[in-house]
C-alpha positions as CSV (number, residue, x, y, z in Angstrom):
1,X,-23.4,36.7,-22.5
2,X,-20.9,36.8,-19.7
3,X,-18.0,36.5,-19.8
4,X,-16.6,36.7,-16.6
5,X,-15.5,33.7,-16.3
6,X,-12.7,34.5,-19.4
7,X,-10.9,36.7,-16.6
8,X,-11.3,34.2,-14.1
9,X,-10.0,31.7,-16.2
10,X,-6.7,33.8,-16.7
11,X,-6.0,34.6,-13.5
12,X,-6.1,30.7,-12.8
13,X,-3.7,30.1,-15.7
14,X,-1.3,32.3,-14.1
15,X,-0.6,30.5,-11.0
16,X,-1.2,27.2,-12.5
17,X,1.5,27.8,-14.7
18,X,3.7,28.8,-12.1
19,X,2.8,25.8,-9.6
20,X,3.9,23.9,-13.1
21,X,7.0,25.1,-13.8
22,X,8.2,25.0,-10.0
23,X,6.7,21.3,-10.0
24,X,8.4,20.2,-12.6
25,X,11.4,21.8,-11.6
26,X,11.2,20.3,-8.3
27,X,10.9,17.2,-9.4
28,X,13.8,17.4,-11.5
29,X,16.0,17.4,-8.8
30,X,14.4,14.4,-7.2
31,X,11.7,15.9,-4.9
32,X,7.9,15.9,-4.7
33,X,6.3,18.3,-6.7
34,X,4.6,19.3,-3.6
35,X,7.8,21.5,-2.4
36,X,7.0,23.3,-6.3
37,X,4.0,24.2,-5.5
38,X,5.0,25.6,-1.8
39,X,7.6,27.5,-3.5
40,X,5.5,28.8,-6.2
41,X,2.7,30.2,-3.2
42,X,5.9,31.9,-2.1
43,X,6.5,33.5,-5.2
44,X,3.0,34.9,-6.1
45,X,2.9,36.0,-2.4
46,X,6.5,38.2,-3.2
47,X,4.1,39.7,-5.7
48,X,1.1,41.0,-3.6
49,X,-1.3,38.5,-5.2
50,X,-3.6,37.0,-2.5
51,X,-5.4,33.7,-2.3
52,X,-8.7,34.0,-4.0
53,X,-11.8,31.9,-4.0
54,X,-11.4,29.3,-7.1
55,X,-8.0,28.5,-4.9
56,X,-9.9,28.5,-1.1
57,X,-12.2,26.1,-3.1
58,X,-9.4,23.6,-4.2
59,X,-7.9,23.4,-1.2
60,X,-10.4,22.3,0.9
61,X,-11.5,19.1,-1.5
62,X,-7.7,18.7,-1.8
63,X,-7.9,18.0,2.0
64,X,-11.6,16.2,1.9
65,X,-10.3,13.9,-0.9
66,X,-6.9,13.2,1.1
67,X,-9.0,12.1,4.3
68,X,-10.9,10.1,1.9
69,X,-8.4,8.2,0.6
70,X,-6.7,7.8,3.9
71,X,-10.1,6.1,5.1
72,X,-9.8,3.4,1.9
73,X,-6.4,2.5,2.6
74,X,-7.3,1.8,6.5
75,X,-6.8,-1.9,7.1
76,X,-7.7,-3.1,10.9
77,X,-5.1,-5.8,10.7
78,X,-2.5,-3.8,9.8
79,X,-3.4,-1.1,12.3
80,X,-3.6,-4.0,15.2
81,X,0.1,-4.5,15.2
82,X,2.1,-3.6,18.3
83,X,4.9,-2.6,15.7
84,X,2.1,0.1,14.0
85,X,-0.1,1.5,16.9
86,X,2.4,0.9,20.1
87,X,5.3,2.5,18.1
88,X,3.3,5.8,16.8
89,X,2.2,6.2,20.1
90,X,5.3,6.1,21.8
91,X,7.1,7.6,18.7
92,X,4.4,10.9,19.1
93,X,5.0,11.5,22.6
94,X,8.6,11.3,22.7
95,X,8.9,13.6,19.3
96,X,6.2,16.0,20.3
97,X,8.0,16.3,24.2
98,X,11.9,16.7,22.4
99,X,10.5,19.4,19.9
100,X,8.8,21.2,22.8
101,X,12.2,21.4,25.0
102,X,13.9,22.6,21.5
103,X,11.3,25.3,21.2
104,X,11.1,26.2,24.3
105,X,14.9,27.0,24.5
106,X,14.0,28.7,20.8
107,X,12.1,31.3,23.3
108,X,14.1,31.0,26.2
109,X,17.1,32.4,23.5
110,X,15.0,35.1,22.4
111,X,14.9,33.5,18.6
112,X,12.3,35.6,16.0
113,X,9.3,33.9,16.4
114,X,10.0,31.4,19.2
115,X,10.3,33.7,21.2
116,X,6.4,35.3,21.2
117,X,5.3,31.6,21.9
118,X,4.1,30.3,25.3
119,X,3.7,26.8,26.0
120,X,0.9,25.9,24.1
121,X,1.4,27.2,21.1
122,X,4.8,25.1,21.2
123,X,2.9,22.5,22.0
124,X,0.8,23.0,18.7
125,X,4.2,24.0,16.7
126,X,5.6,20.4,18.1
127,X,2.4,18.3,17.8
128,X,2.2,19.5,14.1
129,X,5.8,18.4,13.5
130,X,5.7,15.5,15.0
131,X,3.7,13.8,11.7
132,X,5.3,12.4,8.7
133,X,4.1,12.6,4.8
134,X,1.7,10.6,3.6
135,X,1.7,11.9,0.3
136,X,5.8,11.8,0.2
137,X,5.9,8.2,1.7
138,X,3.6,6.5,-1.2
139,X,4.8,8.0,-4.0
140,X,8.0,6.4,-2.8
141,X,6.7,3.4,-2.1
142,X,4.5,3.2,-5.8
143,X,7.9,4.1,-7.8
144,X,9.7,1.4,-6.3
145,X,6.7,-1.2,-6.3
146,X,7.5,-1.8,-2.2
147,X,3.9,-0.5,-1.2
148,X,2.9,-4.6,-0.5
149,X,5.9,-5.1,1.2
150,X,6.5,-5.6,5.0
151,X,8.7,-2.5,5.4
152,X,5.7,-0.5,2.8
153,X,3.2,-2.1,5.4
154,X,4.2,-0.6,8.2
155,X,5.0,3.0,7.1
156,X,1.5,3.0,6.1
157,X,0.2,1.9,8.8
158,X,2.4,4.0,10.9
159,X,0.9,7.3,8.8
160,X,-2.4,5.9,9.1
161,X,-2.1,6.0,13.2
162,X,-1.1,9.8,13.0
163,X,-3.5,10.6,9.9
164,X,-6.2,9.7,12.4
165,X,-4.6,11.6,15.6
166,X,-4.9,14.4,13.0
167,X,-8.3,14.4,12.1
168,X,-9.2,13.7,15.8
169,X,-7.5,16.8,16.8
170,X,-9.0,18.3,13.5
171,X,-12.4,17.2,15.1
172,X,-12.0,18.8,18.3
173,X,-10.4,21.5,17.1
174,X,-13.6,22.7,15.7
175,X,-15.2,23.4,18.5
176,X,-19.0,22.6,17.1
177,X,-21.7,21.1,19.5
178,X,-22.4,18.2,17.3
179,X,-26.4,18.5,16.9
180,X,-28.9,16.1,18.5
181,X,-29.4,14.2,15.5
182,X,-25.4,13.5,15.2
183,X,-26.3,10.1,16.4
184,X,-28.0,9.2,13.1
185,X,-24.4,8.6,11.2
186,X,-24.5,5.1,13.1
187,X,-27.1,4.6,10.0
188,X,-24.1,4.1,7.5
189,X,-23.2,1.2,9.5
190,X,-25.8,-1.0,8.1
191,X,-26.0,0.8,4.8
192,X,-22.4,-0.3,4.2
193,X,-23.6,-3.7,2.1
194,X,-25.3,-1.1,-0.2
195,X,-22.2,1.2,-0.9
196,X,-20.6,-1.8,-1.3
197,X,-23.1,-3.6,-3.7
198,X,-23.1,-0.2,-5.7
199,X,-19.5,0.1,-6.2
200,X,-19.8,-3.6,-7.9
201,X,-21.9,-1.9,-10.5
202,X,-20.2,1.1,-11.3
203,X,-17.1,-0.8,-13.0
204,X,-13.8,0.9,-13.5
205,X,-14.1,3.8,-15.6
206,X,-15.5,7.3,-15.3
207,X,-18.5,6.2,-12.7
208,X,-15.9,5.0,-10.4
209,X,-13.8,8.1,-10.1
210,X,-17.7,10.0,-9.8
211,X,-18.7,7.3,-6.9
212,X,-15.7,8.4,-5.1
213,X,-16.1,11.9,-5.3
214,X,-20.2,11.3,-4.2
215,X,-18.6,9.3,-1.1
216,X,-16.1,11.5,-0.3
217,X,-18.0,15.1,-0.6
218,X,-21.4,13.2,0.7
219,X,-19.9,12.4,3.8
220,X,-18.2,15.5,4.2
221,X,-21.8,17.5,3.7
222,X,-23.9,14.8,5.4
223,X,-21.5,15.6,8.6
224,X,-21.8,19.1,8.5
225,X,-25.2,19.2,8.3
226,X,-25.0,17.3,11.9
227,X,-22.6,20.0,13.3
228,X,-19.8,17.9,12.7
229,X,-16.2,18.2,11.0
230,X,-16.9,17.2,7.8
231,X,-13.5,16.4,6.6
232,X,-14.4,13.5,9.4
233,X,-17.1,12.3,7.2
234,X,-14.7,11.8,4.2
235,X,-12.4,9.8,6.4
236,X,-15.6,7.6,8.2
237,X,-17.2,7.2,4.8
238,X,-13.7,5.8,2.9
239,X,-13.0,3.5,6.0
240,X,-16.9,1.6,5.5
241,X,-15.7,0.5,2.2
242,X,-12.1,0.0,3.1
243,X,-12.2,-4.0,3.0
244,X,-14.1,-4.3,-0.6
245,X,-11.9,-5.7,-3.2
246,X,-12.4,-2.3,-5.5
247,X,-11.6,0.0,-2.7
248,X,-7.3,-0.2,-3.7
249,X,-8.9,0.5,-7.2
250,X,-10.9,3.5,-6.2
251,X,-7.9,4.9,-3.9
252,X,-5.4,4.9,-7.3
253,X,-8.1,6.6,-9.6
254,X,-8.5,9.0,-6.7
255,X,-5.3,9.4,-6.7
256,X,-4.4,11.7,-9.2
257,X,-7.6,14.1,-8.4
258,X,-6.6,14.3,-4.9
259,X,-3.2,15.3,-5.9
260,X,-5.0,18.2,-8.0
261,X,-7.5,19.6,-5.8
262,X,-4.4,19.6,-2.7
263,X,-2.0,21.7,-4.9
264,X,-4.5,24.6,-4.0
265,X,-3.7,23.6,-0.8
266,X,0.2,23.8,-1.0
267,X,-0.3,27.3,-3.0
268,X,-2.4,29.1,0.0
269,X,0.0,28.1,2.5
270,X,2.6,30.4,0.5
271,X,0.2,32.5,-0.1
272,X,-0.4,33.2,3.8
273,X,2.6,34.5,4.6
274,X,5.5,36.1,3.4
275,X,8.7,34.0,3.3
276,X,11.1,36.1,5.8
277,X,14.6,35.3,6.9
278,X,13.1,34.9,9.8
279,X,10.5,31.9,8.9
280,X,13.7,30.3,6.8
281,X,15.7,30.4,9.7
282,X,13.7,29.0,12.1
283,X,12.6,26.0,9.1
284,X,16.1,25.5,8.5
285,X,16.9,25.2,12.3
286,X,14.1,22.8,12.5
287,X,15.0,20.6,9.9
288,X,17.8,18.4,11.1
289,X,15.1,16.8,14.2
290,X,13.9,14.9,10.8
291,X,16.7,12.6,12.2
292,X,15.7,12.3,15.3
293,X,12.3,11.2,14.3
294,X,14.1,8.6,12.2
295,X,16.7,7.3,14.3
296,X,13.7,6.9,17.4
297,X,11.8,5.0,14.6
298,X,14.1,2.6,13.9
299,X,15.0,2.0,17.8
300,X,11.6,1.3,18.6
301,X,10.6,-1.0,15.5
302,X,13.5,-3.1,16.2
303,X,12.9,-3.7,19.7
304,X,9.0,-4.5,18.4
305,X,11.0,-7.5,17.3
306,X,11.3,-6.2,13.4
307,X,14.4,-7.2,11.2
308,X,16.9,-4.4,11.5
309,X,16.4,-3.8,7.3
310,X,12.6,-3.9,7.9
311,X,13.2,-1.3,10.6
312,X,15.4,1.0,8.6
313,X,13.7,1.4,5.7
314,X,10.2,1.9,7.3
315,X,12.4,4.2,9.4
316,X,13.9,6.3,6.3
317,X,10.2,6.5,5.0
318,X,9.0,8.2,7.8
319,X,11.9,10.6,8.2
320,X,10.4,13.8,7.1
321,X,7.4,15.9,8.4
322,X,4.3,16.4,6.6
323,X,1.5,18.2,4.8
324,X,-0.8,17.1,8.0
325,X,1.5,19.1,9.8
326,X,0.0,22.2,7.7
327,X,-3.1,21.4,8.3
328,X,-2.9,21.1,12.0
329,X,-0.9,24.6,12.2
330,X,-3.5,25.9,9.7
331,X,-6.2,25.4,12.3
332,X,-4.3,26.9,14.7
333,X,-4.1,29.9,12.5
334,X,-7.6,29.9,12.4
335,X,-8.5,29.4,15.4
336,X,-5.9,32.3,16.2
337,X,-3.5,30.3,18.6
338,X,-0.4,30.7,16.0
339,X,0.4,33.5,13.6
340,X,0.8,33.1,10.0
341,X,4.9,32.9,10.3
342,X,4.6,29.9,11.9
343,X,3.0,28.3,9.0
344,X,5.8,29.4,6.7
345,X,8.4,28.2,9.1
346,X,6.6,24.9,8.6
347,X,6.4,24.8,5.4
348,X,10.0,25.6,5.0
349,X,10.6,22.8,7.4
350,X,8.4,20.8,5.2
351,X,10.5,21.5,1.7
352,X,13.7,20.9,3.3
353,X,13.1,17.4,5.5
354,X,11.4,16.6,1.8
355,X,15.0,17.0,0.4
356,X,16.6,15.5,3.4
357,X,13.9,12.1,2.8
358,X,14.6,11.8,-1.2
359,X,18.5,11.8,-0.5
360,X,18.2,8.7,1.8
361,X,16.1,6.6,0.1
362,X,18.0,7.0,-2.3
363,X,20.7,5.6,-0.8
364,X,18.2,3.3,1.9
365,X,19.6,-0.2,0.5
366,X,23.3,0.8,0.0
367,X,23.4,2.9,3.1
368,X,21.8,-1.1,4.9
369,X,24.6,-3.3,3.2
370,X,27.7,-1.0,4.0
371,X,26.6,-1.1,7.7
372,X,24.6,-4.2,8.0
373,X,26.4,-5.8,10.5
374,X,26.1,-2.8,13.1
375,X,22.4,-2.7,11.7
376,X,22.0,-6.3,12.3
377,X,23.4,-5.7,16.3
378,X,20.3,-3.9,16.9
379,X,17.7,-7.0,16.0
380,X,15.8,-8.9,18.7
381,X,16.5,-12.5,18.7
382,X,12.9,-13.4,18.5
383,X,11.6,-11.8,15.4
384,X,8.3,-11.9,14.4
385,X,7.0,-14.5,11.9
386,X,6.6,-11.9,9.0
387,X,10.2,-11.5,9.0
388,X,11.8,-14.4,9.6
389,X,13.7,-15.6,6.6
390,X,12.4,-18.3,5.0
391,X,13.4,-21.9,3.6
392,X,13.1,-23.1,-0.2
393,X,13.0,-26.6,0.7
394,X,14.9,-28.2,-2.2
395,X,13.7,-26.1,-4.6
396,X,15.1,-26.1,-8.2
397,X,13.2,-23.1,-9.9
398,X,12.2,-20.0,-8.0
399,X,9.6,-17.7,-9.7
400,X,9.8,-14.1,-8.0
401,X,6.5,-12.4,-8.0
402,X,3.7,-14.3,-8.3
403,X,0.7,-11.9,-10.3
404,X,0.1,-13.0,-13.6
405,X,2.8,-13.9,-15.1
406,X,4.5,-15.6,-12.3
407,X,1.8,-17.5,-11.7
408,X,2.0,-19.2,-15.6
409,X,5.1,-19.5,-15.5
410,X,5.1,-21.2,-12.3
411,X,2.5,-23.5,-13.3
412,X,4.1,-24.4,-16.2
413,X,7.3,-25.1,-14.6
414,X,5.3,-27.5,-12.3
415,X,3.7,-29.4,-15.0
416,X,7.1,-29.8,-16.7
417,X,9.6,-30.5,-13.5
418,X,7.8,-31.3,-10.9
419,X,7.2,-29.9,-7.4
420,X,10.7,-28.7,-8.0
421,X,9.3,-25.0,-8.2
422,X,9.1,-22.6,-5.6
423,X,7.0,-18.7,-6.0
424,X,8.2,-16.0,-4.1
425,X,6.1,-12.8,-3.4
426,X,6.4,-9.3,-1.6
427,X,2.4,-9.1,-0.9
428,X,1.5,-11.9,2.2
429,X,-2.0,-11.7,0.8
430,X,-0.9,-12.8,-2.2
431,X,1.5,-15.6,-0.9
432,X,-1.6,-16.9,0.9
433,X,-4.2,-17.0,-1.6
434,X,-1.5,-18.9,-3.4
435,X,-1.1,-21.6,-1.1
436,X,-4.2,-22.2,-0.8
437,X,-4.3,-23.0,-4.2
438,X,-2.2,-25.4,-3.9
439,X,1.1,-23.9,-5.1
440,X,4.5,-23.9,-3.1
441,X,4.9,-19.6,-2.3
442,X,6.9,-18.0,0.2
443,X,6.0,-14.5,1.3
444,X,9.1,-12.3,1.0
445,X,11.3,-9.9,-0.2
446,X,14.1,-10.8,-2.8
447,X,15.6,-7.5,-2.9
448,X,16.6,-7.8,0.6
449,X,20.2,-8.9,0.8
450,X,19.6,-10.7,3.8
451,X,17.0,-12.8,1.8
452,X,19.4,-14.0,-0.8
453,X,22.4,-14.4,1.6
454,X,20.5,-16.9,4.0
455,X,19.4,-18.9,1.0
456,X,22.4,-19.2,-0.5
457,X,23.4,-21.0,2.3
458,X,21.2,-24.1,1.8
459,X,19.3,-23.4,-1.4
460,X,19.9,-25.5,-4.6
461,X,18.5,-23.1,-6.6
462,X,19.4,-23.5,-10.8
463,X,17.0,-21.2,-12.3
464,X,15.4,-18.1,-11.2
465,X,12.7,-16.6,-13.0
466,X,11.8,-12.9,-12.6
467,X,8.6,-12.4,-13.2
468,X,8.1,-8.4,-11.1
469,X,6.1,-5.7,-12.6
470,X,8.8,-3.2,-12.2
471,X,11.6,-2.9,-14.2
472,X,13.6,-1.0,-11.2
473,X,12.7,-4.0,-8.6
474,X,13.9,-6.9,-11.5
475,X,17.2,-5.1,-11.3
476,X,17.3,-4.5,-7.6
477,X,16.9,-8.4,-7.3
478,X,19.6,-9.1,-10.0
479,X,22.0,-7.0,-8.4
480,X,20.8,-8.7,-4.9
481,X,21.7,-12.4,-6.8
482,X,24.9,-11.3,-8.0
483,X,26.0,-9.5,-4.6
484,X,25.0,-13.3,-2.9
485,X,27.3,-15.3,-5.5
486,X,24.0,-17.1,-7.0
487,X,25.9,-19.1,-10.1
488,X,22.7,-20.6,-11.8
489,X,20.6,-19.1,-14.8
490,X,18.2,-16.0,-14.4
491,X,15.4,-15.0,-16.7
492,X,13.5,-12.2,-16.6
493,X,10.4,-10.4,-18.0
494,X,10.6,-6.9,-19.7
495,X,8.1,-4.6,-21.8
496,X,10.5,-2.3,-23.4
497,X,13.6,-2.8,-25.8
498,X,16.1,-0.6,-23.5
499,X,14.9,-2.4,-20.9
500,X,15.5,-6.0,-22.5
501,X,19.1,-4.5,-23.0
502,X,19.3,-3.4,-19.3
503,X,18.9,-6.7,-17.7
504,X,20.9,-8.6,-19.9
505,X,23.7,-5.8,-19.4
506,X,23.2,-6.8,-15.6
507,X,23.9,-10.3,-16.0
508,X,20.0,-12.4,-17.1
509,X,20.9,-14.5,-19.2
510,X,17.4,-14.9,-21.2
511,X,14.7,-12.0,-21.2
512,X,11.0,-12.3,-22.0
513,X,9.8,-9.1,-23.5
514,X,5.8,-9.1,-22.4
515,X,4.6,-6.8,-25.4
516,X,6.5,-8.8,-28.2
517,X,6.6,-12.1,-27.3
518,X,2.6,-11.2,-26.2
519,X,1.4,-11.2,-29.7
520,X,3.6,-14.0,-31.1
521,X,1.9,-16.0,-28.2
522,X,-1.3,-15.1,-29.4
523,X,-1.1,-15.8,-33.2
524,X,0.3,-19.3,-32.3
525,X,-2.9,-19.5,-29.9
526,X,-5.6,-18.9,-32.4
527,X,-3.8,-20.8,-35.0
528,X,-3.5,-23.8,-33.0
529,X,-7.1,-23.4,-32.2
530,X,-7.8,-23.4,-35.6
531,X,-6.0,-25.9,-36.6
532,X,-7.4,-27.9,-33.7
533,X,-11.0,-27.1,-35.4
534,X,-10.5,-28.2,-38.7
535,X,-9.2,-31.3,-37.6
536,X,-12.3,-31.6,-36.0
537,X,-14.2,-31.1,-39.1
């Protein structure tokens, strides 16, 4: 028998237990694991070890499965928007011209490494930095449950616009004569009822994750047996089941896997180089353009007639560079336009603006309400009608967050007051399904200060029922009621004792735990059913 494979398997311990340690490290200082995992390539490449095949092999799924998913989370709509694809355009060329200049006096001052770079290779050094992190951008989103709302919307949609610059100039880059029978992908067009038909069968367990990996590595080969990028198949192939109902479902349980396969990725870029005082320097000097990026963001979403808190927060999202940006200089590597420091320099870059990001979102709604009246100076008059505030008409009740739960509650609320109740939810598709239902909901954000003031103005609001599936956003909203000088009753919904104990510390005054008061609801279910029968009898 052999048993290769034992050593093998070793070996892969050993730098997955460093990538481990670092990521967890990472993240207990309140950054992505990602930087770990940077850092760690950094460390085996202090000790001579050298990317190996088993790690050449993760990476590139990594990056198949992340153009995947970006391909399921592409929504047309979304990507219409002046305020996604005008302000990425105009937000590229201006970042990508600045960090040119700034590189170009790098060499003009005889700096290590800028100074061995003519114009187009700053050009690639600037294009490269001119992206922002998809992978940074949702996991903030998903731990604050914001990735439905207006401000989430359009830093996606903003990411999505440079994710596919990127994989165009991933495309190109290649330099492949796409073979004569390249015309035959148009085929998937009309086979797109039977992907969709087939992920309708494959239900929501282990054959979903395996359909998306067949999608995502079947494009990928089917294009490179046509002589082109295959990574481009992955993308073309996620965005022809984009608008299916399970395709949100398939991009979470990809989730995770992608994350996996791209921390192969991460640990070859610091395995490519050594980590100099040169490449630090140059990252460090580098860093602080992260707030240029975000400042021209937020100039150019408000004049696209966005709120100035809708502006800033998408804005704060987006100010960081990102793990496209390797990608991109890792193709110039290849390619042999760029040396290997430059990749480093990056990546450095990369950690740091990573830091930079986590700091102000943590501080993204505090940092809005100290300053809000400057903020607010900046806002167009005519704003456009997804963020415009809105009016509760009389309401008595308001249910916040209208899934499940809200949605019972609300209807029962109805039955017993009256159309006295009004729903509120961050998700527009979800507000609109719901009024055409028939039931009274407003699309909108009620952690938003400015929501809360404005209502408070006119609202006769005596109950507000919190109803959120995140125990952070319930207590963002209470503190949002409190801060507006709301004086009627708030409930809210909880599924864990210390969290019960949380939002009644904050000021609810009753607090539904899900779980428990679940099974109680249950029993008294089936025994009124019963009861019910043999009455029958």
């Amino acid at each position: 028998m052999d048993f290769q494979w034992i050593a093998i398997a070793l070996g892969d311990v050993t730098w997955i237990s460093i990538a481990f340690v670092l990521g967890l490290l990472s993240r207990a200082v309140g950054l992505p694991p990602l930087v770990g995992f940077l850092a760690a390539g950094f460390v085996l490449n202090a000790y001579g070890i050298t990317s190996g095949v088993t790690l050449e092999r993760l990476s590139d799924l990594g990056i198949t499965l992340l153009l995947f998913t970006v391909g399921l989370k592409l929504n047309l709509r979304t990507l219409a928007k002046p305020q996604v694809w005008a302000v990425t355009g105009v937000q590229t060329g201006v970042t990508v011209a600045v960090l040119f200049m700034v590189l170009t006096v790098m060499a003009l001052a005889g700096l290590p490494l800028a100074a061995d770079l003519d114009w187009p290779q700053a050009l690639l050094v600037a294009f490269a930095l001119s992206f922002s992190s998809t992978v940074f951008v949702v996991k903030v989103l998903e731990q604050k449950g914001e990735m439905k709302s207006l401000h989430g919307g359009i830093a996606i949609g903003i990411l999505i616009m440079q994710d596919i610059a990127a994989v165009i100039f991933l495309a190109v880059s290649a330099g492949k004569i796409p073979s004569p029978w390249a015309a035959l992908v148009l085929l998937l067009i009309p086979l797109r009822p039977v992907l969709h038909k087939l992920l309708e069968r494959v239900g929501h367990d282990e054959l979903l994750v395996l359909y998306g990996f067949l999608l995502a590595m079947g494009g990928a080969e089917l294009f490179e047996m046509l002589e082109l990028k295959g990574d481009l198949g992955a993308l073309v192939l996620g965005v022809l089941i984009a608008n299916h109902p399970k395709a949100d479902e398939m991009a979470k349980t990809m989730l995770g896997f992608k994350d996996l396969f791209l921390l192969g990725f991460f640990l070859s870029i610091g395995l490519s180089g050594a980590l100099t005082w040169e490449t630090v320097a140059i990252g460090v000097l580098l860093t602080p353009f992260v707030f240029l990026k975000g400042a021209l963001f937020f100039a150019l979403l408000t004049r696209f007639r966005l709120r100035a808190r809708t502006a800033l927060l998408s804005s704060i999202n987006l100010t960081n560079y990102s793990e496209f940006g390797l990608i991109v200089a890792a193709i110039g590597i290849s390619s042999g336009w760029i040396g290997n420091d430059w990749m480093v320099a990056i990546a450095v870059a990369l950690s740091l603006s990573f830091a930079v990001a986590a700091g102000l979102s943590t501080v993204s709604q505090p940092l809005y309400t100290k300053y809000r009246n400057r903020w607010k100076r900046m806002e167009r008059d005519d704003l456009i009608s997804d963020d415009r505030l809105l009016d509760m008409r009389g309401a008595k009740i308001a249910v916040i967050g209208m899934g499940g739960v809200g949605t019972g509650a609300f209807d029962m609320m109805r039955e017993r007051d009256g159309d006295v109740v009004v729903g509120v939810d961050i998700d527009p598709q979800t507000a609109a399904n719901q009024r055409e239902e028939g039931r009274h909901v407003l699309h909108g954000d009620p952690s938003d200060s400015d929501f809360w003031d404005r209502m408070q103005a006119g609202h006769s609001l005596e109950l507000v029922m919190l109803a959120l599936p995140r125990h952070a956003t319930n207590m963002a909203v209470l503190e949002q009621l409190k801060a507006a000088g709301f004086t009627g009753r708030i409930a809210a919904t909880a599924r864990f004792q210390d969290q019960v104990e949380a939002l009644e510390e904050a000021g609810a005054d009753t607090v539904f735990n899900i779980y428990r008061e679940a099974g109680a609801g249950f029993a008294a279910h089936v025994v009124g059913r019963n009861a019910e029968r043999d009455a029958g009898q």
